[in-house]
C-alpha positions as CSV (number, residue, x, y, z in Angstrom):
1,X,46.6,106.6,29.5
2,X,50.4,106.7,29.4
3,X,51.8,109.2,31.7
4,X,55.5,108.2,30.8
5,X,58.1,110.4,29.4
6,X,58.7,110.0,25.5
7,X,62.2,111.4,25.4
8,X,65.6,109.8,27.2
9,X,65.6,109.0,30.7
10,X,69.0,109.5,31.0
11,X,68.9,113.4,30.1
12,X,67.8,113.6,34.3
13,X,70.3,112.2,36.3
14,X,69.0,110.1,39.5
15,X,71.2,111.8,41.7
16,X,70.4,115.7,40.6
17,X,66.7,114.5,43.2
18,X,69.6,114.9,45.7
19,X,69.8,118.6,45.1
20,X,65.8,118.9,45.2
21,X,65.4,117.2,48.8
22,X,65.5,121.0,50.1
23,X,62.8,121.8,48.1
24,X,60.5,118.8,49.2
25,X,61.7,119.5,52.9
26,X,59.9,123.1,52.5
27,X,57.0,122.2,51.4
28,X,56.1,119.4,53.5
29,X,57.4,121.8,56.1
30,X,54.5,123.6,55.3
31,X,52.0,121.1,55.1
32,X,53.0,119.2,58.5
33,X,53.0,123.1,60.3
34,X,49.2,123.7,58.5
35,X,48.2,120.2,60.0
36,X,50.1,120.7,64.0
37,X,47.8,124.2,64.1
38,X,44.6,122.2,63.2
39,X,45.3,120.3,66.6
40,X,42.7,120.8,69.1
41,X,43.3,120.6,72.6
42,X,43.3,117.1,73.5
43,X,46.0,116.5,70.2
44,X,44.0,114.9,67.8
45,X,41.6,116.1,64.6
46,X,39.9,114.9,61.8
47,X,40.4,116.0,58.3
48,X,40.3,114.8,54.7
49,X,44.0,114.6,54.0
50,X,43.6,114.6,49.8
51,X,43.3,117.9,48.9
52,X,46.5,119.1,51.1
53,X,48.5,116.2,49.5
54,X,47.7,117.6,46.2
55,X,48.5,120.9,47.0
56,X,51.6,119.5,48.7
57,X,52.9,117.4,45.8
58,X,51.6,120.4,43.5
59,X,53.8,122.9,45.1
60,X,57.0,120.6,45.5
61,X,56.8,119.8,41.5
62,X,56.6,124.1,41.1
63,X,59.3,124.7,43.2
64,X,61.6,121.7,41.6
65,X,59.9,121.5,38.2
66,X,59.8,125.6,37.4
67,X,62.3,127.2,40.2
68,X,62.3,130.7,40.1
69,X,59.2,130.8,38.0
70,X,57.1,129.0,41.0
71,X,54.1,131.2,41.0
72,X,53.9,130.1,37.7
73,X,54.0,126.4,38.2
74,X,51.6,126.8,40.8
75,X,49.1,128.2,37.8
76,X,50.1,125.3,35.5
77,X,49.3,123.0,38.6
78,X,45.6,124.4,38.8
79,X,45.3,124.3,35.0
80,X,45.8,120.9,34.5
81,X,43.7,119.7,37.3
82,X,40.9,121.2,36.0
83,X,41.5,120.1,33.0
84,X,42.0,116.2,33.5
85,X,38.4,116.7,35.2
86,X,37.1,118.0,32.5
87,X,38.6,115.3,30.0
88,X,37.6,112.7,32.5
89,X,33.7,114.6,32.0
90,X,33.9,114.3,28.1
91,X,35.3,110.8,28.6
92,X,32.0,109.7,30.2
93,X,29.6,111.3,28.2
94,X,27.9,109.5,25.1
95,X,30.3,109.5,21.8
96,X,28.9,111.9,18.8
97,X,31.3,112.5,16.3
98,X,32.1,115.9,16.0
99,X,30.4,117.3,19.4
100,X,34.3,118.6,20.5
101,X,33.9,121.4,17.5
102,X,30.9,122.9,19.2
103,X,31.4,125.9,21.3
104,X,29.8,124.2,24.4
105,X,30.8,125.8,27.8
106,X,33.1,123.1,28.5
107,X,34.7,122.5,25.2
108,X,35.1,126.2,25.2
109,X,37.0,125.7,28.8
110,X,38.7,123.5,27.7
111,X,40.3,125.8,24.6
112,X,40.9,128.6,26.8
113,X,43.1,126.0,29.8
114,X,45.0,124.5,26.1
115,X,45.9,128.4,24.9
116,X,46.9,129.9,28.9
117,X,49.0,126.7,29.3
118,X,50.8,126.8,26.5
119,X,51.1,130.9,26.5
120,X,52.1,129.9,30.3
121,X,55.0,127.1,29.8
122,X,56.3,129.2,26.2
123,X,56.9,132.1,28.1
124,X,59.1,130.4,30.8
125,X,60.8,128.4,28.5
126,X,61.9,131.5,26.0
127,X,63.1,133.4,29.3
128,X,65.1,130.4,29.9
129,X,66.5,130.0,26.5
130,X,67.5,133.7,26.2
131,X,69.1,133.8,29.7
132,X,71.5,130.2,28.1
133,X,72.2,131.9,25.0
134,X,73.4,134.7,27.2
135,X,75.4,132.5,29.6
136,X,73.7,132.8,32.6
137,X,74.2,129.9,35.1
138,X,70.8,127.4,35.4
139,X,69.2,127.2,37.6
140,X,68.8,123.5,39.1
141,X,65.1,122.4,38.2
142,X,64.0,119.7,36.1
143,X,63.0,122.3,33.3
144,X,66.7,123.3,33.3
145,X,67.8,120.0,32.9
146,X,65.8,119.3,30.1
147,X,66.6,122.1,28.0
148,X,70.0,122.1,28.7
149,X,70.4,118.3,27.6
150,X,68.5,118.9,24.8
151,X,71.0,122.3,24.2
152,X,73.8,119.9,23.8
153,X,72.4,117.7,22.0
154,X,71.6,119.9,19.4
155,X,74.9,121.8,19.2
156,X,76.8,118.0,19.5
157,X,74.6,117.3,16.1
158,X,74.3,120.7,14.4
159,X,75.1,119.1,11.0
160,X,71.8,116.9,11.1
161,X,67.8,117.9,10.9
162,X,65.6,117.4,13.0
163,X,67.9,116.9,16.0
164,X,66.5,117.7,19.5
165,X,63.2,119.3,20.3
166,X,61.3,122.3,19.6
167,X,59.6,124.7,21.8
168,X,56.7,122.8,21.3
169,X,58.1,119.0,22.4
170,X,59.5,121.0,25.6
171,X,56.2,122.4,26.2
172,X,53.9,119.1,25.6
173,X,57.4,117.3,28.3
174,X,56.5,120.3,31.0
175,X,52.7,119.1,30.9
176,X,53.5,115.6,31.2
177,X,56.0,115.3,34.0
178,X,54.0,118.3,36.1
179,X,51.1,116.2,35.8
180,X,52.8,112.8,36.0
181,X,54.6,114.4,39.2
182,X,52.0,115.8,41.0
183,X,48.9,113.4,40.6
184,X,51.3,109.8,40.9
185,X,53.0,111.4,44.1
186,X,49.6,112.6,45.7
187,X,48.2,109.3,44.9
188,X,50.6,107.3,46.4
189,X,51.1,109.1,50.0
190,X,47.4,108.8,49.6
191,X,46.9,105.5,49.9
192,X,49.8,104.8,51.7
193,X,48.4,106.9,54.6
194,X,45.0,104.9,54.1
195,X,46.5,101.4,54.1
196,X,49.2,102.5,57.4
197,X,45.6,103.8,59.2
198,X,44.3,100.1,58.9
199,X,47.4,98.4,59.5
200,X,48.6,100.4,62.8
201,X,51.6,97.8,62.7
202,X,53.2,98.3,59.8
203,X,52.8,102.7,60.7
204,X,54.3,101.8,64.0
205,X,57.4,99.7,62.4
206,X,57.8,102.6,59.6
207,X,57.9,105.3,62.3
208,X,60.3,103.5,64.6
209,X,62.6,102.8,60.9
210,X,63.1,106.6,60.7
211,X,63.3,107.9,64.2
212,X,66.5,105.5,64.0
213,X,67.1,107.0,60.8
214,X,66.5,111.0,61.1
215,X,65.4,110.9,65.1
216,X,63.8,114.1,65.2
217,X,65.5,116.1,62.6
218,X,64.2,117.1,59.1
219,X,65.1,114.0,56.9
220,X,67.7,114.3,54.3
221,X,68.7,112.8,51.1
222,X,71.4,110.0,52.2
223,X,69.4,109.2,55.1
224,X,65.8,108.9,53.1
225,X,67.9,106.5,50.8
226,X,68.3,103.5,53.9
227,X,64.5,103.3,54.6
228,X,64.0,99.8,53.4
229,X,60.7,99.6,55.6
230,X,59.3,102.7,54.0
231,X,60.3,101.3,50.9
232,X,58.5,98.2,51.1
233,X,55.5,99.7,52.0
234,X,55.5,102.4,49.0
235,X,56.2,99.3,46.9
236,X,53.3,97.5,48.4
237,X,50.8,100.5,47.9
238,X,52.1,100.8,44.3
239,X,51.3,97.2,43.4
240,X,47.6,97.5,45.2
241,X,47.0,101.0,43.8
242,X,49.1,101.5,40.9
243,X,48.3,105.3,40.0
244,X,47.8,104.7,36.3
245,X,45.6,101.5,36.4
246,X,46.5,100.8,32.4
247,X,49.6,101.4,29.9
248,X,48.7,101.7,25.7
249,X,51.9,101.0,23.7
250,X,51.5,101.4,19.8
251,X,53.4,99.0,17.7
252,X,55.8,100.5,15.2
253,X,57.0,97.6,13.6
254,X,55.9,94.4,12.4
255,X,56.6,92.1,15.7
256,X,56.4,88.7,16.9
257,X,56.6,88.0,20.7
258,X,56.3,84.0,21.0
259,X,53.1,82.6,19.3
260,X,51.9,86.5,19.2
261,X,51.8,88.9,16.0
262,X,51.6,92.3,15.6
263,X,51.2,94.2,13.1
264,X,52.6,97.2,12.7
265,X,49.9,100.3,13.9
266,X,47.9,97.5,16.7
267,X,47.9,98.9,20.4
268,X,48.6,97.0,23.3
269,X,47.3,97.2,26.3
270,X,49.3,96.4,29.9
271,X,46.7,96.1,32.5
272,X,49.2,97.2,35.6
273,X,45.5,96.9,37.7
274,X,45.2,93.4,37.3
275,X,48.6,91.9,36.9
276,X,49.5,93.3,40.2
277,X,46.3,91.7,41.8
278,X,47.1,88.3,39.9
279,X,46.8,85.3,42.2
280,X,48.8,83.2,40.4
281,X,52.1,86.0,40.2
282,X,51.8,87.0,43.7
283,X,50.4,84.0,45.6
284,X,46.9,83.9,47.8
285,X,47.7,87.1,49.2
286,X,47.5,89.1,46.5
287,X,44.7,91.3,47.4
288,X,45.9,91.6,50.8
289,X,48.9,94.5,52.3
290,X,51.7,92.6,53.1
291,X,55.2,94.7,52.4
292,X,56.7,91.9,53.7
293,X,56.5,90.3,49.8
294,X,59.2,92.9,49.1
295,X,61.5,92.6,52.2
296,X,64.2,90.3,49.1
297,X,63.6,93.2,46.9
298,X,61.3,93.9,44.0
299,X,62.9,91.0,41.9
300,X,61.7,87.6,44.6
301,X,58.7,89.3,45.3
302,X,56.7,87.2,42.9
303,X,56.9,84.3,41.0
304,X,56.9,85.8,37.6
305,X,60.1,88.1,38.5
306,X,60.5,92.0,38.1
307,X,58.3,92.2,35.3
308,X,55.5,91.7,37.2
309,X,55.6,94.9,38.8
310,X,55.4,97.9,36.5
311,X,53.6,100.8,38.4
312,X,55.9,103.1,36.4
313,X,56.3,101.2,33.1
314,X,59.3,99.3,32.0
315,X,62.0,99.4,29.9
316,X,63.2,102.7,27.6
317,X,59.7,104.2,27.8
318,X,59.7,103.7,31.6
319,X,58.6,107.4,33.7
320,X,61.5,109.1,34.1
321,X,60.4,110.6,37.6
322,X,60.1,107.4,39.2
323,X,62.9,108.4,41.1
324,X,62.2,111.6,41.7
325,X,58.5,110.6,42.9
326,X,59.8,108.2,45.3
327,X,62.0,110.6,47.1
328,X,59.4,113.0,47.9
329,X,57.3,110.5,48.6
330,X,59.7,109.2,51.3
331,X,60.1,112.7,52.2
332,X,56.9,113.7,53.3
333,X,55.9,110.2,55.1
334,X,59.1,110.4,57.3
335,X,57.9,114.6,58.1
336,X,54.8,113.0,58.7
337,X,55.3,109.8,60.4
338,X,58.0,111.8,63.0
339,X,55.2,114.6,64.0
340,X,51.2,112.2,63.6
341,X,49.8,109.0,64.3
342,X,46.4,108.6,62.4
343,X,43.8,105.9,61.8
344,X,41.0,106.2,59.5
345,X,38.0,108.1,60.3
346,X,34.2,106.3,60.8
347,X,33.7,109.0,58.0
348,X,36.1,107.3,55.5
349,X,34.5,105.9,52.4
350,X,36.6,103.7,50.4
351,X,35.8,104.1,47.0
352,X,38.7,104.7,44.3
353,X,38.1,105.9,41.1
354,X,39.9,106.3,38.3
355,X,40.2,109.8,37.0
356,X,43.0,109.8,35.0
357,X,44.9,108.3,38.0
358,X,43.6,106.2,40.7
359,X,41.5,108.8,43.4
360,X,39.7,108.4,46.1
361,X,35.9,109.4,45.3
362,X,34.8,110.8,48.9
363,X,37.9,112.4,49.9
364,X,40.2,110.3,52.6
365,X,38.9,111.5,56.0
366,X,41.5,110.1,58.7
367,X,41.8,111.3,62.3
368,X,45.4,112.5,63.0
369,X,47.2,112.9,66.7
370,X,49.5,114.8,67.4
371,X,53.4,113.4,68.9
């Protein structure tokens, strides 16, 4: 499963995350605030953390993917949840040729989430395009940014076909990077909060990073960008639970790479899962947490270089919201570091699963105290 942009990652400029931050600050505001009132009176509680990170990472991708249409994102978010369940469901079941044309309950669910998604993301992006042809300032979300990059590049090379994309490649981009966004953010603050619960020092030496950093104020963009801890430790979690445990890449050319051929039309596929787990690329600790690996940067952390590490591809077809992804991220651990400490529950099951990206099967039960 690819979840990786197929247009130019240079239509979203890194540093337009900067004018996003507020938008992540709110809604891990809100998801911090939900968790203080769950306290009970001796400052501690016990909760499965996943479904709020979902609905935290779903609601900062409406707000920064859709803006003003946010109510709408948040119904695009819901959609596509159920729907990668319901793929994931088809996925399992036994093969028979022809079975998806039969009006079974769930291929007829699955229509009906196709048809309101794409009535959904059609009618937001016409409303968009009418208020551009108009001249009306855009707003400052990522759907913005794509169609107005593609805008110019159309009008820049008016004289050629089949320049720029249609309604239909916006809408099929919107679906990818609000899934991409939502379910590789949730899945890394996941199982970054799981791994900091069993390793209390590394969650005591990220906490004291941004207290130094932020103290007790709300963390902001310049500020999440010196977090070299945090960053380690994100970069850790990503190489032990990479949220998309495979990348297919279809060969459009004839190609030889060393002694390999390949013909045009063959798929190849990049096992992120076990390359990052690789003994002999990342040494006799390579099923073990240790961000220290990545205290030189990503480049010295192994002994096959930077190529070795790919939790968001590589290279032209590389996810353009790595960035993007990695600032929320930091976001919402520094809100949550300054406010909990938490350890794992005697509850918590470890058990991930792959459903499209890598999930925890039981939930993540953790106990949280209150600071």
């Amino acid at each position: 499963m690819i979840l990786c942009s197929e247009f130019s990652p240079s239509i979203i400029i890194p540093s337009r995350n900067m004018h996003m931050v507020p938008a992540f600050q709110l809604s891990c505001s809100d998801m911090v605030n939900k968790w203080e009132k769950k306290l009970s009176k001796d400052g501690s509680c016990e909760l499965d953390i996943w479904p709020d990170l979902e609905n935290l990472t779903g609601d900062a991708i409406s707000r920064t993917a859709f803006g003003s249409s946010y109510e709408e994102g948040r119904r695009i978010f819901q959609l596509q949840k159920e729907q990668a369940h319901l793929a994931v469901k088809v996925f399992r079941s036994v093969y028979i040729p022809g079975w998806r044309f039969v009006p079974t309950k769930t291929n007829k669910r699955i229509r009906q989430i196709r048809n309101e998604l794409h009535a959904l993301l059609k009618g937001i992006i016409e409303r968009r395009e009418k208020a551009m042809m108009v001249g009306e300032t855009a707003n400052d979300d990522l759907l913005s940014l794509l169609m107005e990059s593609n805008f110019r590049e159309m009008q820049e090379h008016d004289e050629r076909k089949n320049v720029g994309m249609s309604v239909d490649d916006v809408i099929d981009e919107c679906k990818l990077f609000y899934f991409a966004g939502q379910e590789t953010t949730s899945d890394l603050l996941l199982w970054t909060m799981v791994l900091l619960s069993k390793h209390s020092n590394w969650q005591a030496r990220a906490r004291e990073e941004i207290l130094q950093v932020f103290g007790n104020k709300k963390p902001d963009g310049n500020g999440l960008n010196h977090l070299k801890i945090v960053t380690m430790i994100f970069h850790e979690v990503l190489r032990l639970y990479p949220p998309v445990s495979m990348l297919i890449r279809t060969v459009f050319a004839d190609s030889q790479v060393g002694r390999w051929y390949f013909p045009v039309g063959s798929h190849i596929a990049l096992p992120i899962l076990l390359i990052h787990h690789d003994h002999e690329i990342w040494g006799e600790d390579a099923k073990e947490f240790n961000p220290e690996r990545f205290s030189e940067g990503v480049s010295k952390a192994t002994k096959g270089g930077q190529f070795a590490f790919f939790p968001f591809g590589y290279g032209p077809r590389a996810c353009i919201g790595q960035n993007f992804a990695m600032m929320e991220a930091k976001m919402a651990l520094a809100m949550i570091l300054q406010r909990f400490s938490f350890e794992l529950s005697p509850s918590y099951a470890h058990a991930p699963f792959n459903v499209i990206t890598v999930q925890p099967q039981y939930g993540a039960h953790l106990i949280l105290h209150g600071l």
